[in-house]
DOTORGU-469674 format. One line per 4 residues: number of its first residue (from 1); their letters; for each residue x negated, y negated, z negated of C-alpha. Coordinates in steps of 0.2 Angstrom, whole numbers. Layout:
<pts>
NUM	a	X,Y,Z ~ ...
</pts>
This chain:
<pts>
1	xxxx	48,91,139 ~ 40,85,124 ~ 39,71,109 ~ 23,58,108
5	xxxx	24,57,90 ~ 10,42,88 ~ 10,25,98 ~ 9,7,96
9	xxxx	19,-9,104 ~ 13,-27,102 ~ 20,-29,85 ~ 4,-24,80
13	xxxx	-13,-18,89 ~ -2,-13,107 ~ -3,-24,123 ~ 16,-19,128
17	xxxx	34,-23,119 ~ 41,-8,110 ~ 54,-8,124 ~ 41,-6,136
21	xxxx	34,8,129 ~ 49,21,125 ~ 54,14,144 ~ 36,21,150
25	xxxx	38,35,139 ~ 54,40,148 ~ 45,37,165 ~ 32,50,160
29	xxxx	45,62,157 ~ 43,63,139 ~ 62,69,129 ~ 56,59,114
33	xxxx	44,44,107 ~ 39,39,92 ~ 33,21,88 ~ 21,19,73
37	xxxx	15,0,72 ~ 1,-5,60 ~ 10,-7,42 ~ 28,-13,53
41	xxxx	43,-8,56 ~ 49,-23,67 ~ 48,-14,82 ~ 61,-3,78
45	xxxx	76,-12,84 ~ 70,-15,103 ~ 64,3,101 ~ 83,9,97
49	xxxx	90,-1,111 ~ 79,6,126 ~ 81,23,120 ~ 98,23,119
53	xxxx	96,14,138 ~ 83,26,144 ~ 94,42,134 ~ 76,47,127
57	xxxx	74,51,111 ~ 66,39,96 ~ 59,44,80 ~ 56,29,68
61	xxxx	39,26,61 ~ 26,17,54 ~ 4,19,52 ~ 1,14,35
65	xxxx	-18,8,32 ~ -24,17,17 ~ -45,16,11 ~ -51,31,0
69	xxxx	-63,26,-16 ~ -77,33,-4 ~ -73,17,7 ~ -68,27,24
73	xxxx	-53,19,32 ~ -37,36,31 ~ -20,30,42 ~ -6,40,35
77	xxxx	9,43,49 ~ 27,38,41 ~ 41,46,49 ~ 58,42,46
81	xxxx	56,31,28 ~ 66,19,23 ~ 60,1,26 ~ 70,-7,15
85	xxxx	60,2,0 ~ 55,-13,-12 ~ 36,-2,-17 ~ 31,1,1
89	xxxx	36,-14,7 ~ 26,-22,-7 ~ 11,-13,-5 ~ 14,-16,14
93	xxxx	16,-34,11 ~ -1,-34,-1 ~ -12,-26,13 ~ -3,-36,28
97	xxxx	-11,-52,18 ~ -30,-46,14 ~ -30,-41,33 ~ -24,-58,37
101	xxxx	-37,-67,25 ~ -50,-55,32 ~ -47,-59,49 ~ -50,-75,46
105	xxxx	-66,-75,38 ~ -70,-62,53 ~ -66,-76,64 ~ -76,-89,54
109	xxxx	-90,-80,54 ~ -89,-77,73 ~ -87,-96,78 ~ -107,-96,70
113	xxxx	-112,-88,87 ~ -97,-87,98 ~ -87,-98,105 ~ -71,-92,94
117	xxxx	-57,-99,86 ~ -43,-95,73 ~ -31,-102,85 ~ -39,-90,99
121	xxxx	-36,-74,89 ~ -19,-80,85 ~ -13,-82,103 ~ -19,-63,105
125	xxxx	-3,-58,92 ~ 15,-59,93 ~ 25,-67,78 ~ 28,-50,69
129	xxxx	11,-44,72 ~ 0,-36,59 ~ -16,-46,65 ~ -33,-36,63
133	xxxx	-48,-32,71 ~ -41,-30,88 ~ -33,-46,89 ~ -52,-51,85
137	xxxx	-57,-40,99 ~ -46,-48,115 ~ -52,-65,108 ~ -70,-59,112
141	xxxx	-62,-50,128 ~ -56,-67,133 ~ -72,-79,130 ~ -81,-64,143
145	xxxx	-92,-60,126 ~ -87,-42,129 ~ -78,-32,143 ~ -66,-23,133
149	xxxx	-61,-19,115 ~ -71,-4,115 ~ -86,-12,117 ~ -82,-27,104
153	xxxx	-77,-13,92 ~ -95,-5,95 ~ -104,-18,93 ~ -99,-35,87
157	xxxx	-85,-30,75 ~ -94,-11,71 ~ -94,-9,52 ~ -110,-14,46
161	xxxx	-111,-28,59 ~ -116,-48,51 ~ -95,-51,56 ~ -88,-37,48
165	xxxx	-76,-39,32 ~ -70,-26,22 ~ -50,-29,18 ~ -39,-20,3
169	xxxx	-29,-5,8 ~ -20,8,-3 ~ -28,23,-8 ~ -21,38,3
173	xxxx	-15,48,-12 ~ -6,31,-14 ~ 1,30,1 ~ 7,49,2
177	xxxx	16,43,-14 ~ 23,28,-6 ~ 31,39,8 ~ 38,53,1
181	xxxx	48,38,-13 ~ 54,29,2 ~ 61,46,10 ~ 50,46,22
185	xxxx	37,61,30 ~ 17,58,28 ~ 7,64,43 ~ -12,63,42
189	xxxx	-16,54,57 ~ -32,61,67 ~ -41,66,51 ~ -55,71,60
193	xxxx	-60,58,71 ~ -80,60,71 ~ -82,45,83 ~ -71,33,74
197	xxxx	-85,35,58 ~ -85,46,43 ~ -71,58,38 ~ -65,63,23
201	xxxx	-68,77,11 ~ -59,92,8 ~ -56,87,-12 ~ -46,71,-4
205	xxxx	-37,82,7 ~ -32,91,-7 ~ -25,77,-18 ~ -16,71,-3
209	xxxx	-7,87,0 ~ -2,87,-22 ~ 5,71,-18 ~ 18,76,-3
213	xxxx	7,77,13 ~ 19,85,26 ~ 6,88,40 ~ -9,85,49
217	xxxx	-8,77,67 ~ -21,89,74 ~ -21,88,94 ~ -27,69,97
221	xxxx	-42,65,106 ~ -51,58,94 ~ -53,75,83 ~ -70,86,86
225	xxxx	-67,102,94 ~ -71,112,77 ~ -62,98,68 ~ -45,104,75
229	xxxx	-49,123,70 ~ -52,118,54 ~ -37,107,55 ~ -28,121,61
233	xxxx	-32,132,48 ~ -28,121,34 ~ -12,117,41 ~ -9,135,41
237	xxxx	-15,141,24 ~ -5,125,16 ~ 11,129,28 ~ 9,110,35
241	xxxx	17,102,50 ~ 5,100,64 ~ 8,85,78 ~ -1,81,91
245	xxxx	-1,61,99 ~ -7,50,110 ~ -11,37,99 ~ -5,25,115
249	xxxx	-9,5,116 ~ -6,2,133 ~ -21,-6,141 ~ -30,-8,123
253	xxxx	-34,10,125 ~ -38,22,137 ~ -27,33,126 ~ -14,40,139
257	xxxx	4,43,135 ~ 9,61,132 ~ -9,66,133 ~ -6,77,117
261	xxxx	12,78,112 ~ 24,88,98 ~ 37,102,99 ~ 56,97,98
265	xxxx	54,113,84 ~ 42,101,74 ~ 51,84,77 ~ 66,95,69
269	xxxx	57,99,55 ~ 52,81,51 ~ 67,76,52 ~ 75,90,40
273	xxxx	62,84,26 ~ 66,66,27 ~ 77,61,12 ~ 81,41,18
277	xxxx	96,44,27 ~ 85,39,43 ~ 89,53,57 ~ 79,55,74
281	xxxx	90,42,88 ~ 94,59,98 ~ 105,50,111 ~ 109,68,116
285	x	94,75,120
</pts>
């Protein structure tokens, strides 16, 4: 028995409902689930009403899309923050538009050689979705231009590409901040994910721990081999939390649900740092 700490529903870059996935979550045998949309939190209420019907545990959470001043994309975990809080919610707000504007220049630029529309990409979402670059992708899955989002993320939409747009995002140290004032725990999702592009230095980790960094999400696919010891390592020297996640989007991702997952021990502890009044959803587990 064990906790997925890291997935996604269609509310932002997921193919299923959040009800659907703490319901194949408890299918799986999982005791608890997280679910961390993209800069959301409005999968949380289905979320609570399948785990209380399923008696599986939810832990209520967020990705937030941060950039560092070296330009590499850092997503910082939130765990149990308050989603009322007028700062995050602004700077949520404030990168939920530049992704939208960027999304659209992204589609622009693709109906030059592609047989793409705005309208296309937006019937990839749902209403409360955080549209991005996967959105962009199923478009492209859909016209047959690419056979999965994989393979539209390696090539057409790759950074660098004639189609990609750069879009604003808080600096991580930001974001860290923006956390901890909501009352909420920073994780540092897969930190070392080599195939995902460059990763960060060890003076950013550093400045991310001075500003409140709870942990490192450490067992996830996407982190290299000696990544994860050095992960490891750090976490232990700096006395950090370390998670591990599947990073689930149901058929956007091969990503398998509770491929890595977290201790109950470690959930506990997430939960005793958190200073929201925001408790894990138990259900009696």
């Amino acid at each position: 028995m064990a906790f997925d700490m890291h997935t996604h529903s269609n509310f932002s870059d997921g193919t299923t409902s959040p009800a659907d996935v703490v319901r194949a979550a408890a299918h799986a045998g999982l005791e608890g689930v997280a679910i961390t949309d993209h800069d959301t939190t409005a999968g949380w209420e289905p979320a609570e009403e399948a785990a209380q019907e399923h008696q599986i545990a939810l832990i209520r959470g967020m990705e937030l899309s941060t950039v560092s001043r070296e330009g590499i994309a850092v997503h910082v975990l939130s765990y149990l923050h308050d989603p009322t809080n007028l700062d995050l919610l602004a700077e949520i707000a404030k990168s939920r538009n530049a992704r939208y504007k960027r999304a659209k220049r992204m589609a622009m630029l693709l109906s030059a050689d592609f047989p793409i529309t705005w309208e296309l990409v937006k019937a990839q979402t749902t209403v409360e979705s955080t549209i991005g670059r996967p959105h962009l992708a199923d478009a492209l899955v859909q016209i047959g231009a690419v056979p999965n989002r994989s393979a539209a993320f390696d090539t057409i939409l790759r950074g660098g590409s004639k189609y990609y747009v750069p879009h604003y995002a808080p600096d991580p140290v930001l974001g860290v901040q923006l956390i901890r004032k909501a009352g909420g725990v920073p994780i540092f999702a897969h930190p070392m994910a080599k195939v995902r592009g460059r990763t960060v230095s060890k003076r950013l980790f550093d400045e991310m721990l001075d500003a409140g960094l709870a942990g490192v999400e450490v067992h996830h696919r996407d982190n290299s081999g000696s990544g994860k010891e050095w992960l490891l390592e750090f976490a232990r020297q700096h006395n950090l939390l370390v998670t591990g996640s599947s990073d689930y989007h149901g058929t956007g991702k091969p990503n398998r649900l509770g491929e890595h997952v977290t201790s109950r021990e470690t959930v506990e502890a997430i939960e005793a740092q958190a200073t929201s009044g925001y408790k894990v959803q138990w259900n009696g587990i």
